[in-house]
N, C-alpha and C positions, 0 to 999 in steps of 0.2 A: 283854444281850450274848448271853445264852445260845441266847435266841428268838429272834434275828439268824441263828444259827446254825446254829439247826433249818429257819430260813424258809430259808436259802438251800440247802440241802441239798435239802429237800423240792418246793422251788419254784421255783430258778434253774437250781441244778446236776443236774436231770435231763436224759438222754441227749438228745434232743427241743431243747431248748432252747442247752445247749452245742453240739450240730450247729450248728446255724442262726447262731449269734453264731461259730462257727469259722469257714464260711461267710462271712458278712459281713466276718470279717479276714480275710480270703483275696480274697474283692474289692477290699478296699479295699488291699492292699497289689500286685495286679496291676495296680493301675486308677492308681497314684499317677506314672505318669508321670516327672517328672523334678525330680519333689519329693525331697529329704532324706530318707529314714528318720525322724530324730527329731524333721524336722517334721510329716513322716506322721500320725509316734504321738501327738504334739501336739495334732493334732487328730481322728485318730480317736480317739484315748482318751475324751474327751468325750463319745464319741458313744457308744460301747460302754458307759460305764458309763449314758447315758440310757437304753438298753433293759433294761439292770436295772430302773430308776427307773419305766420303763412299763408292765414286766413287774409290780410292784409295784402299780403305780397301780390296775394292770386288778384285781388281786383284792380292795382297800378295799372298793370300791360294795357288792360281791358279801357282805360280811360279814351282812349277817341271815338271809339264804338259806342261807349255809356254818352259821351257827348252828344250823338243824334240819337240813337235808341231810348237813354233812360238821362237827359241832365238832370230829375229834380236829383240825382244822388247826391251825396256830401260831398264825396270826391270829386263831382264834376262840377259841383261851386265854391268848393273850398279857395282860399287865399292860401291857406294852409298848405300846400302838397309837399314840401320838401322836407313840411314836420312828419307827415307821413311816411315818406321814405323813410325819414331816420329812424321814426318810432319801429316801422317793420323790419330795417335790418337789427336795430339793437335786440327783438322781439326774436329773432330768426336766430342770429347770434349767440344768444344767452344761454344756452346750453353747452357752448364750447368752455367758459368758465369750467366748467364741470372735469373739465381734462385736468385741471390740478386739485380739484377735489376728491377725484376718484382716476387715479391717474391708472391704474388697472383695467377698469372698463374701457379698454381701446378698441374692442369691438364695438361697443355701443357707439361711439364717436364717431365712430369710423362710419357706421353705416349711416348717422345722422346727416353726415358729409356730404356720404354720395350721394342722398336722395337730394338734398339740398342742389348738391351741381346737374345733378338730370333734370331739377326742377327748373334753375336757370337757363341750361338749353335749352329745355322743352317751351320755355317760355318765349327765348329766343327765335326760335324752329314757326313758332305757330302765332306770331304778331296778328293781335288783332287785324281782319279784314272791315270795313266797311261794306265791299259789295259784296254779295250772299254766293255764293259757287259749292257745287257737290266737293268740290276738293275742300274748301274753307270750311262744308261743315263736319267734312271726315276730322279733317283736323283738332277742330275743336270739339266731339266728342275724347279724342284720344288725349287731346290736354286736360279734359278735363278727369279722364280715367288716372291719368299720373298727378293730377293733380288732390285726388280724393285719396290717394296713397299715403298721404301726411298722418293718416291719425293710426292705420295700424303701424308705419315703420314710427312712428313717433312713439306710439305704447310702446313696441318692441326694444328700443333704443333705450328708454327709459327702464325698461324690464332688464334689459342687459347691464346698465348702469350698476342697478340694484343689485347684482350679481344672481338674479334669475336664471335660471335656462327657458328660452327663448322656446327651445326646440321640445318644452311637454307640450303635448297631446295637449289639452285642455287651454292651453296657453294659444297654439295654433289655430283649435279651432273657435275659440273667441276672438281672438283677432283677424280672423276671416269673415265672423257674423259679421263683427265693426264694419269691415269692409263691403261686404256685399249689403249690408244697412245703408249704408248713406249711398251708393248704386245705386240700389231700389228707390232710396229718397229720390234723388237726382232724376230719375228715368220719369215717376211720376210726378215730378214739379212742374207748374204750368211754362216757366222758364228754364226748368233745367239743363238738359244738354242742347237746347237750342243757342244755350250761351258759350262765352269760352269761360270765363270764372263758374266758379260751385256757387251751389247754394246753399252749401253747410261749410 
């Protein structure tokens, strides 16, 4: 419980990351059209708490490299780690509930899906390295490019949900700022793409 506690402090609730997920509710509640409120939060809640779960996801792989680069991390002393797993896939997960809530929005689903299975390839494809190589670090900038992917297919998924079109004007190009925002972040963080996890 404790590790929970330290992970989320250290890892969620930094400034960077609460930005971007403020952001994303803030989209999603200008973009909801003539939906409910509480059907809104019905379904963006699922989604908001998936970017935890991804946020999460993203730093597992990462653990034998955080072992000699960065142990004081949580993950890298937890006793904990299998609560982690579980917490990230249920986190990851949570949004497929949503297929009998809104059983309509199969495009939204649908593309949640996919980004979720390129994200496990991609994860698969680009296993943390230990020793440093021009190939390992191409690698690991391009993971971490599909990796920052999460928060506009994540708005858009939810925007679909919502029975949104996806495809206004205004809609694309706010979910592109999102996108080329946490970019930007990433490029100028002192650890940014030198890493293979984000740092949002």
């Amino acid at each position: 419980g404790n590790d929970v506690i330290r992970y989320a402090r250290s890892r969620l609730l930094t400034p960077a990351s609460l930005l971007v997920c403020g952001i994303c509710a803030l989209l999603f509640l200008g973009f909801q059209g003539d939906t409910p409120t509480w059907q809104g939060l019905r379904i963006v809640g699922p989604y908001l708490l998936a970017l935890v779960g991804l946020r999460t996801w993203d730093d597992l792989p990462d653990l034998p490299l955080d072992r000699q680069r960065d142990p004081s991390r949580v993950l890298c002393r937890t006793g904990n780690l299998p609560l982690f797993r579980i917490l990230a896939a249920v986190a990851v997960a949570f949004p497929l509930l949503l297929i009998w809530q809104t059983p309509r929005a199969g495009v939204a689903h649908l593309l949640y899906v996919v980004y979720c299975v390129v994200l496990a390839v991609t994860y698969a494809a680009t296993q943390a390295r230990t020793a440093p190589s021009a190939g390992a670090s191409l690698q690991r900038k391009a993971r971490v490019a599909v990796v920052l992917l999460k928060y506009p297919v994540v708005c858009a998924s939810a925007l679909l949900a919502l029975r949104q079109l996806v495809h206004d004007f205004a809609v694309i190009q706010i979910l592109l700022l999102l996108y080329g925002a946490v970019v930007i972040h990433e490029a100028v963080s002192p650890r940014g793409w030198r890493n293979s996890s984000s740092s949002c």
